[in-house]
C-alpha positions, 0 to 999 in steps of 0.5 A: 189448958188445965193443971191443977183443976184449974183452966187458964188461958194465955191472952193476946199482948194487947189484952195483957196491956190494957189490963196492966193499965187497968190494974193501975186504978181506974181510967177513962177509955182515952187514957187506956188507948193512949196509955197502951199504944194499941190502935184505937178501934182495936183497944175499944173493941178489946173494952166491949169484949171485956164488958161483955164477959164481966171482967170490967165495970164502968164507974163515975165519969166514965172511967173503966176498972177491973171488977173484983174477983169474988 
């Protein structure tokens, strides 16, 4: 949808909650998975779509944040 010269898109449930979780600070994918309650192969798969469009990053030990918007 476009209003206002801007696209925006609804994302599925579970997307909004692991980047709820992410909003928290960063975490390991272990904790996001257990954290949102989204059965695990899904919730990875959702962690490597996210890498992949750059919305995420990943820091020391492992732990997953949300990248900066700039």
């Amino acid at each position: 949808m476009i209003t206002n010269g801007k696209m925006s898109l609804t994302l599925p449930e579970d997307w909004k909650k692991i980047i709820s979780i992410l909003r928290d600070g960063p975490q390991t994918r272990y904790e996001v998975i257990e954290r949102s309650g989204v059965y695990a192969k899904k919730a990875i798969s959702i962690i490597r779509t996210m890498s992949a469009l750059s919305m995420i990053e990943t820091g020391p030990g492992h732990e997953i944040r949300l990248r900066d918007k700039k």
